[in-house]
mmCIF file of the N, C-alpha and C atoms, coordinates in Angstrom:
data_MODEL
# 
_entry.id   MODEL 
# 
loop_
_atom_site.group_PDB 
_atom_site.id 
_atom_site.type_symbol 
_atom_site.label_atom_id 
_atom_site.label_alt_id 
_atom_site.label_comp_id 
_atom_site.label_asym_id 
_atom_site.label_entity_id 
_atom_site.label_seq_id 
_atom_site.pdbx_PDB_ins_code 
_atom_site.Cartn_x 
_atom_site.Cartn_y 
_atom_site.Cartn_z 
_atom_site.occupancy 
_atom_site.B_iso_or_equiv 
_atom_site.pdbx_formal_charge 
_atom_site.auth_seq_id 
_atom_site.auth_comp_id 
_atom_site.auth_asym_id 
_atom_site.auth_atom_id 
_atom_site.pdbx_PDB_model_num 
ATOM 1   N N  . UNK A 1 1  ? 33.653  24.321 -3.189  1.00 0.00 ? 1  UNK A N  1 
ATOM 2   C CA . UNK A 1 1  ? 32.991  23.683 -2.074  1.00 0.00 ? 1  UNK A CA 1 
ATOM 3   C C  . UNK A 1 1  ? 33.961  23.581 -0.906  1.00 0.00 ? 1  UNK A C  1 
ATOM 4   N N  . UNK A 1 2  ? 33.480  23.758 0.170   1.00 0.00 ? 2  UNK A N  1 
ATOM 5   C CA . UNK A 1 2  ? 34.317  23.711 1.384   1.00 0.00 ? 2  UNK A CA 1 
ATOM 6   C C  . UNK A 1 2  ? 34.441  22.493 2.096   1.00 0.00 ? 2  UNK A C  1 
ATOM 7   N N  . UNK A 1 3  ? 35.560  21.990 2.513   1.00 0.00 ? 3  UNK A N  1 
ATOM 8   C CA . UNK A 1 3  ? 35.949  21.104 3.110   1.00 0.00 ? 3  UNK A CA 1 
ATOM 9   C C  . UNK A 1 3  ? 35.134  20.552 4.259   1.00 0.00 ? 3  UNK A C  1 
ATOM 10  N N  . UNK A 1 4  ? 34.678  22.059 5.150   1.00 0.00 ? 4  UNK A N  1 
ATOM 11  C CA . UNK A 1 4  ? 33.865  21.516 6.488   1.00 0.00 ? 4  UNK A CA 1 
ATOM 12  C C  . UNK A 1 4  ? 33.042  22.529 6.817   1.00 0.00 ? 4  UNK A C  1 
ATOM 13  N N  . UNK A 1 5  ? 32.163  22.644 6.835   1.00 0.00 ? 5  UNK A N  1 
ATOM 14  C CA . UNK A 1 5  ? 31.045  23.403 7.143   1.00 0.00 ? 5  UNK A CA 1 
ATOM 15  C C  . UNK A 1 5  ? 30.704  23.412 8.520   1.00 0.00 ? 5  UNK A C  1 
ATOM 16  N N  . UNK A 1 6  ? 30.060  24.906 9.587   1.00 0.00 ? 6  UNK A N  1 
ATOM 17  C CA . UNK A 1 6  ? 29.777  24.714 10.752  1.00 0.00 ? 6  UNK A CA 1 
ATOM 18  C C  . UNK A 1 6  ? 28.395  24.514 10.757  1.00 0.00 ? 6  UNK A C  1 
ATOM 19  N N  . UNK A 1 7  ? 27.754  23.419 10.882  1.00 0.00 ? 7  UNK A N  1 
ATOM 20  C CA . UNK A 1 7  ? 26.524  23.035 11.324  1.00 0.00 ? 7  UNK A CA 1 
ATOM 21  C C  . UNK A 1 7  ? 25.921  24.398 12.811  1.00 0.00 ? 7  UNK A C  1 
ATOM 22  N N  . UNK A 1 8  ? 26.543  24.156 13.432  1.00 0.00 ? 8  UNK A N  1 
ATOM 23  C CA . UNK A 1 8  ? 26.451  24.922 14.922  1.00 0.00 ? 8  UNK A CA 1 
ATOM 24  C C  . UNK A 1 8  ? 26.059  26.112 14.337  1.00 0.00 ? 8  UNK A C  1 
ATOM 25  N N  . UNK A 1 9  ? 26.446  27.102 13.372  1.00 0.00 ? 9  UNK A N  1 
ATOM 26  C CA . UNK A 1 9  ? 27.063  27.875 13.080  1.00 0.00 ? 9  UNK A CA 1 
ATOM 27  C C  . UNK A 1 9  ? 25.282  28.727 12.572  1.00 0.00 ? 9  UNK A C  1 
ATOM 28  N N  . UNK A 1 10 ? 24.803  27.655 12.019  1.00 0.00 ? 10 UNK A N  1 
ATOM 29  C CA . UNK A 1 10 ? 23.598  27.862 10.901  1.00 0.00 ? 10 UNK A CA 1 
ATOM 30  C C  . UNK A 1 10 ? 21.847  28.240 11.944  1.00 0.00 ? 10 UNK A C  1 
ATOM 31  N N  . UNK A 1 11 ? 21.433  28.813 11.280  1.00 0.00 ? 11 UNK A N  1 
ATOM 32  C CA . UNK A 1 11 ? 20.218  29.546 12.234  1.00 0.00 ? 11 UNK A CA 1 
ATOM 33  C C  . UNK A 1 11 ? 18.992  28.415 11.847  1.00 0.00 ? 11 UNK A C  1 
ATOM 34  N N  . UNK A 1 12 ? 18.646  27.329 12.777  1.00 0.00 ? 12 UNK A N  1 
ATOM 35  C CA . UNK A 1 12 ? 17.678  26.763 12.872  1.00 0.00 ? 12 UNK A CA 1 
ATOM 36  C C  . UNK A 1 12 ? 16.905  27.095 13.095  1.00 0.00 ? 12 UNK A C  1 
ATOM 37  N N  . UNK A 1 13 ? 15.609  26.873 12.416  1.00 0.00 ? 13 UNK A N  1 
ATOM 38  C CA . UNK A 1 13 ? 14.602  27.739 12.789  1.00 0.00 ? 13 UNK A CA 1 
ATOM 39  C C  . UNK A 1 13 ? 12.888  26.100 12.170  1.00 0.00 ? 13 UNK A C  1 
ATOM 40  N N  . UNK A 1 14 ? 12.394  26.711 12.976  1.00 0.00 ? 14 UNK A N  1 
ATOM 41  C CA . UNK A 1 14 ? 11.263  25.275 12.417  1.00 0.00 ? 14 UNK A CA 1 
ATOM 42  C C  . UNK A 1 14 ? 10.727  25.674 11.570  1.00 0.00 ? 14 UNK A C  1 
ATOM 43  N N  . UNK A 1 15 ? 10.029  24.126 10.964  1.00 0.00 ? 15 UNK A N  1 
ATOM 44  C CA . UNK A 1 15 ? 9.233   24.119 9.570   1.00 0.00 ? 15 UNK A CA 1 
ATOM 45  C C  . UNK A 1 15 ? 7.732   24.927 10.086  1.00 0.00 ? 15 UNK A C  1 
ATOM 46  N N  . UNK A 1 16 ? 7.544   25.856 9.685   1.00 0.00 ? 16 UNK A N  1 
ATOM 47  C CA . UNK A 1 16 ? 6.408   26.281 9.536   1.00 0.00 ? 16 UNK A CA 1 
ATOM 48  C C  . UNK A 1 16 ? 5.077   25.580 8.641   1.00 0.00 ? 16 UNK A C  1 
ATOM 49  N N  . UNK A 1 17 ? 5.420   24.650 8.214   1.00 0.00 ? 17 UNK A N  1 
ATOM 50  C CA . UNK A 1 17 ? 4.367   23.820 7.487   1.00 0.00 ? 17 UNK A CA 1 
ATOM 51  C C  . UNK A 1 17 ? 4.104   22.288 8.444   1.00 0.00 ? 17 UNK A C  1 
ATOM 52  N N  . UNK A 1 18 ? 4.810   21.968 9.215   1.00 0.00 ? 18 UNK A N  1 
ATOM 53  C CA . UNK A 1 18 ? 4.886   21.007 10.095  1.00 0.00 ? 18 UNK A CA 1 
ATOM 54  C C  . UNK A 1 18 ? 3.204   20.586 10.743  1.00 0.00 ? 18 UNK A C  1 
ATOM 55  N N  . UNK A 1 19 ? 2.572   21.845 10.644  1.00 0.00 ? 19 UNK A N  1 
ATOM 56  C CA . UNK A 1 19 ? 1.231   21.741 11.577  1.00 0.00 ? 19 UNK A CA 1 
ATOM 57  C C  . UNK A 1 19 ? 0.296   20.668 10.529  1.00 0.00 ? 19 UNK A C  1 
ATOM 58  N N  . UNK A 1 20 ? 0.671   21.072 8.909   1.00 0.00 ? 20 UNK A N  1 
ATOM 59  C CA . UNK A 1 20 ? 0.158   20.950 7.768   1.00 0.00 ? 20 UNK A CA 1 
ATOM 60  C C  . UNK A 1 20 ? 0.337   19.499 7.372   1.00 0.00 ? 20 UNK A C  1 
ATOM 61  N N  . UNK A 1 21 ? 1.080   18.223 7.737   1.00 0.00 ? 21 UNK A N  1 
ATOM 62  C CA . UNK A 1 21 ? 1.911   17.159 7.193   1.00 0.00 ? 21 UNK A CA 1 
ATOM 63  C C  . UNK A 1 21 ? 0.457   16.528 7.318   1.00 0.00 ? 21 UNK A C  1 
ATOM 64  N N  . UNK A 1 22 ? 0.997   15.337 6.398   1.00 0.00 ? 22 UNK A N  1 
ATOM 65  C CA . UNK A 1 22 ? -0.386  14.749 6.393   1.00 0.00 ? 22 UNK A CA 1 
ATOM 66  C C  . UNK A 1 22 ? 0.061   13.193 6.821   1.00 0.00 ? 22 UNK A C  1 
ATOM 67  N N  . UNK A 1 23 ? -0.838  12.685 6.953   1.00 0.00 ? 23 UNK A N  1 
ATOM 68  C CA . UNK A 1 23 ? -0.548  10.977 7.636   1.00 0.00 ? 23 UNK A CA 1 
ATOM 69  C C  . UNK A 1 23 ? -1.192  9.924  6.962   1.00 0.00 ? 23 UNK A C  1 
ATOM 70  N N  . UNK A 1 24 ? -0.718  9.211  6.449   1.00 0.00 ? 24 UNK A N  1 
ATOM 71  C CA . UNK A 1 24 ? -0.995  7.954  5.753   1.00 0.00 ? 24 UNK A CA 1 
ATOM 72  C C  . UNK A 1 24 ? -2.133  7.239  6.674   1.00 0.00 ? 24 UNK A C  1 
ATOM 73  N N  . UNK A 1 25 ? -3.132  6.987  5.793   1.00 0.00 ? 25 UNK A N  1 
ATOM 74  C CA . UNK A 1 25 ? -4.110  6.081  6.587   1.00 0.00 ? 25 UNK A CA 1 
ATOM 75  C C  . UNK A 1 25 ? -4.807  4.878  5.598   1.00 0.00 ? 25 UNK A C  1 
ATOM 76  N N  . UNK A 1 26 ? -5.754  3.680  6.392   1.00 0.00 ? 26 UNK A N  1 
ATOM 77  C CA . UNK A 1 26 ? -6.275  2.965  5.404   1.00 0.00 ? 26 UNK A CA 1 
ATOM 78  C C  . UNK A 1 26 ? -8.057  3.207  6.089   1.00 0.00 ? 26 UNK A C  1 
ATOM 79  N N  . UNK A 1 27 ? -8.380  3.389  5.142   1.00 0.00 ? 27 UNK A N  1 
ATOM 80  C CA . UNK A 1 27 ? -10.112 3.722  5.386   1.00 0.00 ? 27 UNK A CA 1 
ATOM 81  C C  . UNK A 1 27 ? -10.752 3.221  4.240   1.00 0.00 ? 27 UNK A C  1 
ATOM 82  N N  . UNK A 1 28 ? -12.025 2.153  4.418   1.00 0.00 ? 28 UNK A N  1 
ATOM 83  C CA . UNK A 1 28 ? -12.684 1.867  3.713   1.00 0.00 ? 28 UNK A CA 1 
ATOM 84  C C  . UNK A 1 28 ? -14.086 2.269  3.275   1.00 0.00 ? 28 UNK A C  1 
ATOM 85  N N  . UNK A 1 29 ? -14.234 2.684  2.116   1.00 0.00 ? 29 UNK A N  1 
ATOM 86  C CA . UNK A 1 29 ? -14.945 3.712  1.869   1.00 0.00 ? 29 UNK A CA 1 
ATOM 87  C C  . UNK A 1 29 ? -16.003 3.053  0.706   1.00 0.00 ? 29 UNK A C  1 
ATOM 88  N N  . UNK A 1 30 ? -16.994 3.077  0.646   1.00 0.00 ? 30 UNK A N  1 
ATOM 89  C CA . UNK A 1 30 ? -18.064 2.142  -0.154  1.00 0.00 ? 30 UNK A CA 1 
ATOM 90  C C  . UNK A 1 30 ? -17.428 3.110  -1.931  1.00 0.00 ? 30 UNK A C  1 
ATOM 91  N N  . UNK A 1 31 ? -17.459 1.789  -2.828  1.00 0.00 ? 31 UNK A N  1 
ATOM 92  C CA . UNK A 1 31 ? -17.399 2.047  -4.346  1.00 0.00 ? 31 UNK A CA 1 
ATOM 93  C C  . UNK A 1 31 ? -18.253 3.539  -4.604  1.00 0.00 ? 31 UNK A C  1 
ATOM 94  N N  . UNK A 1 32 ? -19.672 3.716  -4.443  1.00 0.00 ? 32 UNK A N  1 
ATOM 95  C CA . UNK A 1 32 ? -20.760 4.683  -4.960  1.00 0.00 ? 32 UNK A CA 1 
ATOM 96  C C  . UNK A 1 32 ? -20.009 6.222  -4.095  1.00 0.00 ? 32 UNK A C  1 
ATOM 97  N N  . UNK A 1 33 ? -18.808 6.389  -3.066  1.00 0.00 ? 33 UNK A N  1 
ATOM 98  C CA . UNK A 1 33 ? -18.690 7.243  -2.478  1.00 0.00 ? 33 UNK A CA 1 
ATOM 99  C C  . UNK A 1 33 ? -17.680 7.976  -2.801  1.00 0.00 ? 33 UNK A C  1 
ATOM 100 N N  . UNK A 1 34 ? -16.627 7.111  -3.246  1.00 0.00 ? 34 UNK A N  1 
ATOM 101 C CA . UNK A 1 34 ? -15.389 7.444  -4.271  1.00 0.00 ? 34 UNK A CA 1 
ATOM 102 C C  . UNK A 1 34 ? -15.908 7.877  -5.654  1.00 0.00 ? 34 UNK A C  1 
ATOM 103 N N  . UNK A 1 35 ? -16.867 6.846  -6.049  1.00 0.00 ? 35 UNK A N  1 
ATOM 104 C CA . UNK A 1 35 ? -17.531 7.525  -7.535  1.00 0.00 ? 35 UNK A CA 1 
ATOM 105 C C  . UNK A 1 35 ? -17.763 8.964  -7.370  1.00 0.00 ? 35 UNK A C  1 
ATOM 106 N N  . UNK A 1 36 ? -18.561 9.253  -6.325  1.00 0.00 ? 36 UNK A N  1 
ATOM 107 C CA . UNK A 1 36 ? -18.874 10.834 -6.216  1.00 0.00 ? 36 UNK A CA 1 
ATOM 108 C C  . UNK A 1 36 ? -17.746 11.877 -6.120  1.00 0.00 ? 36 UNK A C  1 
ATOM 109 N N  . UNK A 1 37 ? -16.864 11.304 -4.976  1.00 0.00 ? 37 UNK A N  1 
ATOM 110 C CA . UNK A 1 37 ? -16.062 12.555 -5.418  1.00 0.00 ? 37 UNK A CA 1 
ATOM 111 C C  . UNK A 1 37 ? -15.094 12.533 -6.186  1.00 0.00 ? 37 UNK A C  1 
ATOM 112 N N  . UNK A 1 38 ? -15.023 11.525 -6.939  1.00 0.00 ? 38 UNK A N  1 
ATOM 113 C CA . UNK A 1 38 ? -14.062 11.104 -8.263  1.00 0.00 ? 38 UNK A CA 1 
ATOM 114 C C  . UNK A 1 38 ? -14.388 12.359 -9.243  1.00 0.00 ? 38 UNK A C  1 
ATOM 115 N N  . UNK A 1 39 ? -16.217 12.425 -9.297  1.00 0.00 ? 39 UNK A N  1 
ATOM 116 C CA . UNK A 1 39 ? -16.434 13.007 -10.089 1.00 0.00 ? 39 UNK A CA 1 
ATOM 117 C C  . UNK A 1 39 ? -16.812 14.231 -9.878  1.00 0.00 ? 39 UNK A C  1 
ATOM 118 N N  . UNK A 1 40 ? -16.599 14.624 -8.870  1.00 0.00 ? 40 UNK A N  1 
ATOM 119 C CA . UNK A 1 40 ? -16.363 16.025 -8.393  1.00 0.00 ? 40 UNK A CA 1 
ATOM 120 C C  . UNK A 1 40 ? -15.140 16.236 -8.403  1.00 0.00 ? 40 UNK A C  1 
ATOM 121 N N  . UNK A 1 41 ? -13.981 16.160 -8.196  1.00 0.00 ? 41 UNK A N  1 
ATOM 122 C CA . UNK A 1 41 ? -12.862 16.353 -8.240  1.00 0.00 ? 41 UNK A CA 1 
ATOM 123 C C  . UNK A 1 41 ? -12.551 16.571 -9.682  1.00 0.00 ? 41 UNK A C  1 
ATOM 124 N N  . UNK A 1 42 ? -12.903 15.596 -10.740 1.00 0.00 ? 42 UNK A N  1 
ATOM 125 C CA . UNK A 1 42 ? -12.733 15.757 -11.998 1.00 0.00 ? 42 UNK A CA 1 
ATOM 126 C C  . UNK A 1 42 ? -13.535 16.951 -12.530 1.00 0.00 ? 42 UNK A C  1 
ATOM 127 N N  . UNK A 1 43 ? -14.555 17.834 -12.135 1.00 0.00 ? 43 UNK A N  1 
ATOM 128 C CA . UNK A 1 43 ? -15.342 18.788 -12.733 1.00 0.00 ? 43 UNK A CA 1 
ATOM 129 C C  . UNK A 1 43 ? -14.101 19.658 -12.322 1.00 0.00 ? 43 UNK A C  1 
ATOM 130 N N  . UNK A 1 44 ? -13.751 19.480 -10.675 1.00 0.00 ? 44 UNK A N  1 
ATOM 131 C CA . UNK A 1 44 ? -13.183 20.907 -10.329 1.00 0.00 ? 44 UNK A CA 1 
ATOM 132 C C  . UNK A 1 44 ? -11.091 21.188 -10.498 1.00 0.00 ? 44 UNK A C  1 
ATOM 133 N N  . UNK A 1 45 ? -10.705 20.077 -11.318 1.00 0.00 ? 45 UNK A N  1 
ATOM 134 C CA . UNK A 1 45 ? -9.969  19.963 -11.916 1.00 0.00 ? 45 UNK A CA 1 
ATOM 135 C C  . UNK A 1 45 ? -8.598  19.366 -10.500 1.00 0.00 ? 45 UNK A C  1 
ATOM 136 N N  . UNK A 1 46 ? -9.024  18.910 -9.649  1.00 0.00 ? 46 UNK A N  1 
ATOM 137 C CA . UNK A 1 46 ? -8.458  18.666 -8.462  1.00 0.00 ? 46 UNK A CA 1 
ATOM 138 C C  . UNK A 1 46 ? -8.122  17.084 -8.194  1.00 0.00 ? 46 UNK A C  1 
ATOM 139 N N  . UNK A 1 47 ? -7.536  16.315 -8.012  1.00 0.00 ? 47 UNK A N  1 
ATOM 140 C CA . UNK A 1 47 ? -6.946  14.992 -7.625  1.00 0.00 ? 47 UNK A CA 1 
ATOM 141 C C  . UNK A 1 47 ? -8.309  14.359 -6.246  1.00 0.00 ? 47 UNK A C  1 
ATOM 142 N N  . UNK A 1 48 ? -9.071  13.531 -6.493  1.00 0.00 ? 48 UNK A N  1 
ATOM 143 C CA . UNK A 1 48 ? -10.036 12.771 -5.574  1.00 0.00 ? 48 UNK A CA 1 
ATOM 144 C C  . UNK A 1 48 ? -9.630  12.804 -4.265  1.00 0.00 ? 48 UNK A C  1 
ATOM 145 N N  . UNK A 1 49 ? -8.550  12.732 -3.803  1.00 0.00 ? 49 UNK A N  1 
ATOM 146 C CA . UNK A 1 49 ? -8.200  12.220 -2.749  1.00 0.00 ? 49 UNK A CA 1 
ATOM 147 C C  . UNK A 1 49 ? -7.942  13.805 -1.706  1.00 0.00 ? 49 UNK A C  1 
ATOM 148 N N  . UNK A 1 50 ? -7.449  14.610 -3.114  1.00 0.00 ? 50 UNK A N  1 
ATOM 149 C CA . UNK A 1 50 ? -7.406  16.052 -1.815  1.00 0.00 ? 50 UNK A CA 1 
ATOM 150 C C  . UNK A 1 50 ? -8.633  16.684 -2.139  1.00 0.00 ? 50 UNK A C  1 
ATOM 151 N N  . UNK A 1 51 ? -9.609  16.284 -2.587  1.00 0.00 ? 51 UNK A N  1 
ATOM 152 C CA . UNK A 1 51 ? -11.119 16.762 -1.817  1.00 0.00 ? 51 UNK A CA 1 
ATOM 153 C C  . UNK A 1 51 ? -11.729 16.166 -1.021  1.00 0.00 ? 51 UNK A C  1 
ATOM 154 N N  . UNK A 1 52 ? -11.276 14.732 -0.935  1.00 0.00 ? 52 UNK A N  1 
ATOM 155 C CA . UNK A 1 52 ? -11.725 13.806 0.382   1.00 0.00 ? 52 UNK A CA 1 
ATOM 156 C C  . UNK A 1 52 ? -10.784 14.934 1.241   1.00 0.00 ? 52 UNK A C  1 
ATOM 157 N N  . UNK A 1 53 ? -9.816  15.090 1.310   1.00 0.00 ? 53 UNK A N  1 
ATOM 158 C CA . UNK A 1 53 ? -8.704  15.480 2.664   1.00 0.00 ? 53 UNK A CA 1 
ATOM 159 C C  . UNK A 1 53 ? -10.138 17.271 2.872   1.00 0.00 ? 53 UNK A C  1 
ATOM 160 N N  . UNK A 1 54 ? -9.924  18.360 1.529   1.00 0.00 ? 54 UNK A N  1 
ATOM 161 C CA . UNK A 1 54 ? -10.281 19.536 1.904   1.00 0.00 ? 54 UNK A CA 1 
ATOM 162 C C  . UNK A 1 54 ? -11.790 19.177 2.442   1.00 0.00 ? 54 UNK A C  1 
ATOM 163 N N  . UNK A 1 55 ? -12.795 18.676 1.774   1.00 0.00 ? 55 UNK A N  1 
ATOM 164 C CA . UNK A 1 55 ? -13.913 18.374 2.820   1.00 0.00 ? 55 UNK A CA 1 
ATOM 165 C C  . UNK A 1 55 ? -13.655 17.412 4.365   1.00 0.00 ? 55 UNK A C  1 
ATOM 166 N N  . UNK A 1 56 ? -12.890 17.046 4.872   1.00 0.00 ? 56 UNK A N  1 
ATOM 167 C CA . UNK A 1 56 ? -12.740 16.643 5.890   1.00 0.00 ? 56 UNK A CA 1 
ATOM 168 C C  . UNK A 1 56 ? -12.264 17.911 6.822   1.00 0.00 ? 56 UNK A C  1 
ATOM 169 N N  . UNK A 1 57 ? -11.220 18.303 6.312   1.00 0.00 ? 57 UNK A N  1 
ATOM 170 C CA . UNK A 1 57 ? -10.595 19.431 7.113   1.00 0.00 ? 57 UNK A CA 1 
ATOM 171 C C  . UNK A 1 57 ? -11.796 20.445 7.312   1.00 0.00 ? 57 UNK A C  1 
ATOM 172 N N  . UNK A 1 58 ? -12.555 20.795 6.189   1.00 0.00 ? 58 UNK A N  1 
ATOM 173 C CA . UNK A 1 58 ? -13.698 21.371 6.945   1.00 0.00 ? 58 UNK A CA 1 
ATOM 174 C C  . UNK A 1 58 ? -14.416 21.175 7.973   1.00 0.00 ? 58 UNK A C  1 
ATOM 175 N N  . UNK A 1 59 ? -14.773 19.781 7.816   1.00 0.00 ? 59 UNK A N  1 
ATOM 176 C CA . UNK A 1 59 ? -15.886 19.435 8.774   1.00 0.00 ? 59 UNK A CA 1 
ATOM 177 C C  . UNK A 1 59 ? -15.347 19.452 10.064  1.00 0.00 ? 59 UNK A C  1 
ATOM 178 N N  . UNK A 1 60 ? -13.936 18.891 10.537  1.00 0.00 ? 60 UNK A N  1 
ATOM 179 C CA . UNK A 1 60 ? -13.251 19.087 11.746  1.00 0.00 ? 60 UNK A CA 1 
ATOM 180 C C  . UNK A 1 60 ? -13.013 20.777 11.886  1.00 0.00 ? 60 UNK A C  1 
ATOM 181 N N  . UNK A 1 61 ? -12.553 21.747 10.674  1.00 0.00 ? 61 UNK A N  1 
ATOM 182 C CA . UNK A 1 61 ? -12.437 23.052 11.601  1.00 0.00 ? 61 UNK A CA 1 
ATOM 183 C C  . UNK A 1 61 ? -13.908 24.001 12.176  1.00 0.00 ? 61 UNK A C  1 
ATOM 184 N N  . UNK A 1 62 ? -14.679 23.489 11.293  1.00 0.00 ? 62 UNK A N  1 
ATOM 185 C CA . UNK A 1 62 ? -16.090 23.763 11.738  1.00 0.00 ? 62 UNK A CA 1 
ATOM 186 C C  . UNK A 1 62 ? -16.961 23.403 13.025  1.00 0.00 ? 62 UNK A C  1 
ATOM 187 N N  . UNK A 1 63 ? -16.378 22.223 12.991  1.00 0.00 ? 63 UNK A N  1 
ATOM 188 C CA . UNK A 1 63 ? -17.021 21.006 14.225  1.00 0.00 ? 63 UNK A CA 1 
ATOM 189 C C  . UNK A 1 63 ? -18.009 20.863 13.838  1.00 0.00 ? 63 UNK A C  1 
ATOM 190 N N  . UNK A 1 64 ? -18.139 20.741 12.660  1.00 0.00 ? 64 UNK A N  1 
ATOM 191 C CA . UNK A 1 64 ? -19.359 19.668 12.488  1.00 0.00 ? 64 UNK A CA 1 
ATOM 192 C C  . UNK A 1 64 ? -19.451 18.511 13.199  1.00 0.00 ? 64 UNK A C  1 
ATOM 193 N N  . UNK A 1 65 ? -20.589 17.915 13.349  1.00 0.00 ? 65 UNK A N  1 
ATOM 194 C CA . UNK A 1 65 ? -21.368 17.120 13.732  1.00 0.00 ? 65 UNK A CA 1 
ATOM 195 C C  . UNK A 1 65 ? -22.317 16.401 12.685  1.00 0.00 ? 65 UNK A C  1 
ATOM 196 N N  . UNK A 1 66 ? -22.101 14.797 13.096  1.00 0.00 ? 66 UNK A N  1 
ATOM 197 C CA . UNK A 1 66 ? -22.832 13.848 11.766  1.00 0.00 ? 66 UNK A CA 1 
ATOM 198 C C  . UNK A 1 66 ? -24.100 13.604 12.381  1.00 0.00 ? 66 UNK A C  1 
ATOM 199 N N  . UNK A 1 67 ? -25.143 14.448 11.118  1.00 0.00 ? 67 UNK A N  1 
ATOM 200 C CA . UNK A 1 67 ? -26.184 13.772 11.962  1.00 0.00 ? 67 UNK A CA 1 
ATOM 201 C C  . UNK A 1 67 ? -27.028 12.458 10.819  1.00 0.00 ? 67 UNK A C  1 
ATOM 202 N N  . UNK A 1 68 ? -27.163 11.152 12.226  1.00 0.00 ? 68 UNK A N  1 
ATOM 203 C CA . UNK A 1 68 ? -27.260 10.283 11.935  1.00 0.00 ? 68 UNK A CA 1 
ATOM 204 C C  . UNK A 1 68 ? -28.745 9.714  12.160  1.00 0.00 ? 68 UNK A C  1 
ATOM 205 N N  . UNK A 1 69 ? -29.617 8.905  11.160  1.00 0.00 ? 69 UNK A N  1 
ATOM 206 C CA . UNK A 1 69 ? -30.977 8.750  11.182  1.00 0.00 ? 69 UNK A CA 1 
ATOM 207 C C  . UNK A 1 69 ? -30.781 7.433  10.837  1.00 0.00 ? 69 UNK A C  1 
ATOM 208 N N  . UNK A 1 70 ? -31.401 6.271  11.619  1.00 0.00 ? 70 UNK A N  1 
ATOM 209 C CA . UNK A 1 70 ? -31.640 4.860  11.178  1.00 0.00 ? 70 UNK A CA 1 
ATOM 210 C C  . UNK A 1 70 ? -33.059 4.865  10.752  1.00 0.00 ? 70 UNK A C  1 
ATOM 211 N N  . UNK A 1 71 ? -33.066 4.622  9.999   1.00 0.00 ? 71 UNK A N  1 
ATOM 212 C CA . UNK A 1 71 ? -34.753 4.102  9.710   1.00 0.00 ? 71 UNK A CA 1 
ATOM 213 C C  . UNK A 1 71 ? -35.121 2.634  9.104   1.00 0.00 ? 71 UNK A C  1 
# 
């Protein structure tokens, strides 16, 4: 191991996954809605929380739009 290394020296270059990071959030989400994709996630052998994330990311790269009905 070397005594001193040149930092300066070394080819910086950026994280190419940087676009990808994800961000901690708190969202409250009704019991019957987590059940669902609890149990979708469990058919498709995937962790609940990154099919909440991959169906979201859809709907934003799509631009979806919620359509909303009061009755």
């Amino acid at each position: 191991m070397r005594k001193e290394y040149d930092i300066n020296g070394l080819n910086p270059r950026k994280n190419p996954y940087t676009s990808r990071l994800k961000k901690q959030i708190t969202i409250n989400i009704d019991g019957s809605t987590i059940d669902y994709f609890k149990s979708m996630a469990e058919t498709q052998g995937i962790p609940y929380q990154t099919l909440i994330n991959l169906y979201l990311r859809d709907c934003a790269s799509n631009h979806r739009q919620v359509q909303i009905s009061w009755k």
